[in-house]
N, C-alpha and C positions, 0 to 999 in steps of 0.2 A: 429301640430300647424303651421301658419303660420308665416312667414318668417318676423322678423322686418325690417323698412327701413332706419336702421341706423346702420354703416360700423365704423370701426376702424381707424384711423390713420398710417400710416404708414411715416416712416420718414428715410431718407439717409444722413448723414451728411462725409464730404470728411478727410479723413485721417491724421494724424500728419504730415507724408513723404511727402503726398501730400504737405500740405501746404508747407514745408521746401522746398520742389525741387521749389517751383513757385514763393515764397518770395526770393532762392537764385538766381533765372536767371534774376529776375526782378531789383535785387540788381547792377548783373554786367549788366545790358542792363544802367541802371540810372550810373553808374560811366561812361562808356563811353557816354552817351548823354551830361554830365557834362564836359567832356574833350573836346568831339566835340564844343558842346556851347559857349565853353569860346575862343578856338583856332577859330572858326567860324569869332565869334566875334573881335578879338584882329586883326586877319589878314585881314578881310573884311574894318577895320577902316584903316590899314597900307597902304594896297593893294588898297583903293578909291573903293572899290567893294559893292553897297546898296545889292543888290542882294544874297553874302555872308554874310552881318550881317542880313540879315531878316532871313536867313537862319540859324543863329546862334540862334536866338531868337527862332524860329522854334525848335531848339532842347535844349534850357532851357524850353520850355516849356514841351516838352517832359519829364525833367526829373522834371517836377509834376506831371504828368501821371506816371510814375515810379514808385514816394513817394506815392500818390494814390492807383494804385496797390497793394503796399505793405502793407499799411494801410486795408487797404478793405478787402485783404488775410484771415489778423490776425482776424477783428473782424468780417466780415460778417459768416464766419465758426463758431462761435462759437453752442456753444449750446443753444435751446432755451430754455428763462426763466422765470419767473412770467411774467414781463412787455413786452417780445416778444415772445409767445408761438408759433409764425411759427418762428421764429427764427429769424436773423438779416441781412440778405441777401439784403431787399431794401436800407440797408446805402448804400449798392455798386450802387446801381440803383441813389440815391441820389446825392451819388458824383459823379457819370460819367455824371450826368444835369451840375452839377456846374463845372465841367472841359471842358465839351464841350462850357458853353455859353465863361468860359475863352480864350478858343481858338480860337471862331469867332470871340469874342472883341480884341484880338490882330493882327487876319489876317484882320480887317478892319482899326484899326490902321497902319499896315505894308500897306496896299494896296491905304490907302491916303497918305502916306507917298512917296510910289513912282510913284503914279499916279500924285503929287503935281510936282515932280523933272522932271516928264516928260513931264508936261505942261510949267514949265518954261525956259526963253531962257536963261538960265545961262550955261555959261560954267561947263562941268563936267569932274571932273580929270578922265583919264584911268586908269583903272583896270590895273591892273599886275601882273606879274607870280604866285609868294604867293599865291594869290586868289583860280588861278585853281589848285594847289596841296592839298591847305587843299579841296575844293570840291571835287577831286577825293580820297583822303584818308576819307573822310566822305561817299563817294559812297562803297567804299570797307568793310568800318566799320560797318555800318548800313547793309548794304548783310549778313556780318558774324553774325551778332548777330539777325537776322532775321531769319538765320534757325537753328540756335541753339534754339533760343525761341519756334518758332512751332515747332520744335520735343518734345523741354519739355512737350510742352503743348498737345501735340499728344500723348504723353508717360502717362500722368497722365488726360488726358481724358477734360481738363478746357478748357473752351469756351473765359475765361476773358484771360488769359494766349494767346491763339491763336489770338484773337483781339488783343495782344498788339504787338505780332510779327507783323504781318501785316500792326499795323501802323508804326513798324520801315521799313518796307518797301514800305512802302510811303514814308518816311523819307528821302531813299532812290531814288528813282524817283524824291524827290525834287533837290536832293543834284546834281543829272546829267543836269534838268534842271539850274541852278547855273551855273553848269560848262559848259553848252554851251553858256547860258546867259553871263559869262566872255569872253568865247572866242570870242566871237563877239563882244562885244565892246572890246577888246583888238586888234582887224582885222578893227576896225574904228566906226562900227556900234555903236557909243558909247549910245544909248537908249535904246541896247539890255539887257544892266545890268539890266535899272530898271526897262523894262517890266518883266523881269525873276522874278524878286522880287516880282510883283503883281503875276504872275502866282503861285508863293510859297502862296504870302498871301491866293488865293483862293482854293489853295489843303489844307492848316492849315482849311480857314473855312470850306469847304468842309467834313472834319472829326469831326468838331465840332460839324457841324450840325448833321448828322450821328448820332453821339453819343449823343448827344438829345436826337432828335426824334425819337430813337429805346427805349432809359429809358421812355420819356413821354409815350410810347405806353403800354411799362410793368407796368410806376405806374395805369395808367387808366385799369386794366388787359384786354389787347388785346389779342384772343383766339391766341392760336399755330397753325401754317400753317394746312390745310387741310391735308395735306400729311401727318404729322406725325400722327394728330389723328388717321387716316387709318391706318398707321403702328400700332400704338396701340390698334386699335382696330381689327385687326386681330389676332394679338396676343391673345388677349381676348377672342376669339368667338374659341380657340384652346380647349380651357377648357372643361372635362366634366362637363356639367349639365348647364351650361349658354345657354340661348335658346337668347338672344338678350343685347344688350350692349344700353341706351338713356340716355338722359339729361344729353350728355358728355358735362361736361364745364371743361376750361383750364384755365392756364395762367403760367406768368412764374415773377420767383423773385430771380434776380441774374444768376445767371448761373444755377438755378435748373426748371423743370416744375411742377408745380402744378396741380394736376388732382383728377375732381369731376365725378362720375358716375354712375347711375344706370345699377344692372344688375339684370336680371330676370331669374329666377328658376321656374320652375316646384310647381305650386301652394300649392300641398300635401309636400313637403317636410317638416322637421322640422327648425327651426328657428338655430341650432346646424349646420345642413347638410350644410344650407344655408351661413353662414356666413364660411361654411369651404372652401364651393366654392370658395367663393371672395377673400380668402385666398390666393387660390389658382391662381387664378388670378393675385395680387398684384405682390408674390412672380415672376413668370413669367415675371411679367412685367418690374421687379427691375433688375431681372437679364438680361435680354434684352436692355437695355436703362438705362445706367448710368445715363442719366442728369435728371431724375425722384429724386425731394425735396420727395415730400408730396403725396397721393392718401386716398383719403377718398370716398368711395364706400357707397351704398346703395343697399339690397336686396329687388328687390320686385318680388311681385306673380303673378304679369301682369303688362301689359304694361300703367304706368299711362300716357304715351305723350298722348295714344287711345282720340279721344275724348270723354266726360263726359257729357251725361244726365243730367240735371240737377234735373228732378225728380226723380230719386231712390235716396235717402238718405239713405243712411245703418246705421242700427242700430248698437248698438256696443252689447257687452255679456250680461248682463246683463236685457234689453229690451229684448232680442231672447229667455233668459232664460225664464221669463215670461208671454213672448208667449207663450213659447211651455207648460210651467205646465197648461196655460191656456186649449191649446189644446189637452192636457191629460186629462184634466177635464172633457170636451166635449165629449170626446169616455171612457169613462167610465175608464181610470186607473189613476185614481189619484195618488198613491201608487207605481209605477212604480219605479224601483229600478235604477239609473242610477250611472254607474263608472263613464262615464267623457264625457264632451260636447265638442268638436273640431267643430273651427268655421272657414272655410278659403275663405278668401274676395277675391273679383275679383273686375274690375275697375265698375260694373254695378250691382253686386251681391254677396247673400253669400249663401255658399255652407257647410251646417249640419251635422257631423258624429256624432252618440248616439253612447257610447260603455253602454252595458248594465250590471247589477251585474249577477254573473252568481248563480241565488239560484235557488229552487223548483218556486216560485212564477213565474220568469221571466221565465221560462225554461216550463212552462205550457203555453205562448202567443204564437201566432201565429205571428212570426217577419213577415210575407213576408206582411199578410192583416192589421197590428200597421202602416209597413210603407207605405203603398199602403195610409191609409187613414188620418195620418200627412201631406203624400204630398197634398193632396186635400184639408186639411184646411189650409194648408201656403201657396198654390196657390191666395188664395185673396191679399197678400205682391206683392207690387212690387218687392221689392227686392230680392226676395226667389227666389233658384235657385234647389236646390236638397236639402231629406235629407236622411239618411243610415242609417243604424241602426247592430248593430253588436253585439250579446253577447259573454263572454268571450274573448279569444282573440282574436285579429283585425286580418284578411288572411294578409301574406303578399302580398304588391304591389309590382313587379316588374318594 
């Protein structure tokens, strides 16, 4: 029989451990952002330093990117349920919009702020020593917990976990900008401060944006790079009995990808065979590529991208059925004893197996001159493509 073209679900969802090891690093990344932040801030107002308090601000904000994280951990991982049956993964999509737009609307805030201080002719106190210690202990702080983070996240496979290291090290790149920006205006250049401060506000919006524009791209589902579908689909095309892999569609939600597929089997298979392939497939696929959510497959018997005729309309069982009694009719075996009708469609046509009852009656026909002249009356069908005829049991096909 042929092949239905409806696939399973498959689903991956990430570990207890997991989540423990990426809710605890994220934990101590946010208690240091919160110490930096405060001492940033307290010493940049002491020190006359705009440069150090945007920079301060810079890492309060950070530790709502933290809180965030940690939130997003707990509930995007869950399991899904009545009300979210792919699960809960675009809340994280959700909140990384709304933390990103946070973070441009404060680095435009910080970057009028000192755009303002540099247009005008007011005297401005110098910066002082204080300033550049907390920036260089904020340089060293933000490095450590920067590769502590992507290892975790290297160790347990999270993509969200590894973007957050990264932007403690941006964090960090700001924090040296800072502290050259102090030292020049401590050496005289006293407008080096508050340039450095806009330079911060545009690396905070810089990430903001970033982190937008990659969520907007996933809630609107933007396909996954060329490349990886190729790596997937190599993988795929490894499988016995897959003759072609089409109508790959993608997308991704959260840290996982989501993958649609048709794959194409050999049109005599059974519908059993078929779905064991893709099975077979999935599995391959799961184990190869962790960040694989979801994969929902399709079996078909031919290539339906092919293009399609629009005149051949296939008939379904039922119409073919009473054709053919018709056409039994017409050469005289009304009577004809049939075991079982197997119908297997192609993108233009259908293809007929008769298995016959094996008694005295049918065992007196002559199968080769029955099929010889059903083909010549199903020949007037457009859509007729062969029919077979088999008594008792069916030969096997290799």
């Amino acid at each position: 029989m042929p092949c239905p073209k409806i696939g399973p679900i498959f689903t991956m969802q990430q570990s207890p451990d997991k989540q423990y090891q990426a809710q605890r690093i994220t934990l101590i990344g946010a208690a240091i952002d919160a110490v930096l932040g405060v001492l940033k801030i307290i010493f940049g107002i002491l020190a006359h330093s705009s440069a150090l308090v945007a920079d301060g601000i810079h890492s309060l904000s950070d530790l709502l990117t933290d809180f965030l994280v940690v939130a997003i951990i707990k509930y995007s991982h869950q399991e899904p349920d009545e009300e979210h049956p792919w699960g809960h993964a675009r809340f994280e999509t959700i909140g990384t919009v709304i933390l990103g737009c946070i973070l441009v609307a404060v680095a435009g805030a910080m970057a009028f702020e000192s755009i303002s201080t540099l247009i005008k002719s007011e005297v401005i106190p110098l910066p002082e020593w204080p300033a550049l210690v907390i920036a260089a202990i904020s340089v060293g702080a933000k490095e450590v917990i920067f590769r502590y983070t992507l290892a975790v996240g290297k160790r347990i496979k999270s993509d969200l976990i590894i973007a957050n290291a990264w932007h403690s090290r941006t964090d960090a790149f700001s924090s040296i900008i800072v502290f050259v920006g102090v030292a020049g205006a401590m050496s005289g250049l006293i407008w080096l401060d508050a340039l450095a401060a806009v330079i911060v506000a545009f690396i905070v919006a810089k990430i903001g944006w970033e982190l937008t524009w990659k969520s907007i791209q996933e809630l609107v589902d933007t396909a996954l790079p060329e490349a990886k579908i190729t790596a997937y689909t190599d993988v795929i095309m490894k499988v016995e009995g897959i003759l072609s892999v089409h109508s790959f569609k993608s997308r991704t939600m959260g840290s996982q990808s989501l993958l649609e597929m048709h794959l194409q089997v050999a049109p005599h298979l059974s519908a059993s065979e078929g779905h064991f392939i893709g099975d077979k497939a999935v599995i391959m696929l799961m184990s190869e590529f962790e960040d694989i959510g979801h994969i929902i497959f399709h079996i078909d018997t031919y290539d339906d991208e092919a293009e399609f005729n629009g005149s051949h309309i296939l008939p379904v069982r039922t119409e073919i059925s009473h054709l053919l009694w018709e056409h039994l009719d017409e050469i005289g075996q009304p009577d004809l004893g049939i075991s079982r009708l197997v119908l297997f469609y192609r993108n233009d046509s259908v293809e007929i197996e008769l298995m016959l009852l094996d008694n005295p009656v049918n065992k007196s026909i002559d199968l080769d001159d029955l099929e010889s002249r059903l083909n010549q009356l199903f020949q007037q069908h457009e859509w007729f493509r062969s029919i077979h005829l088999w008594q008792g049991t069916q030969p096997a096909k290799l």
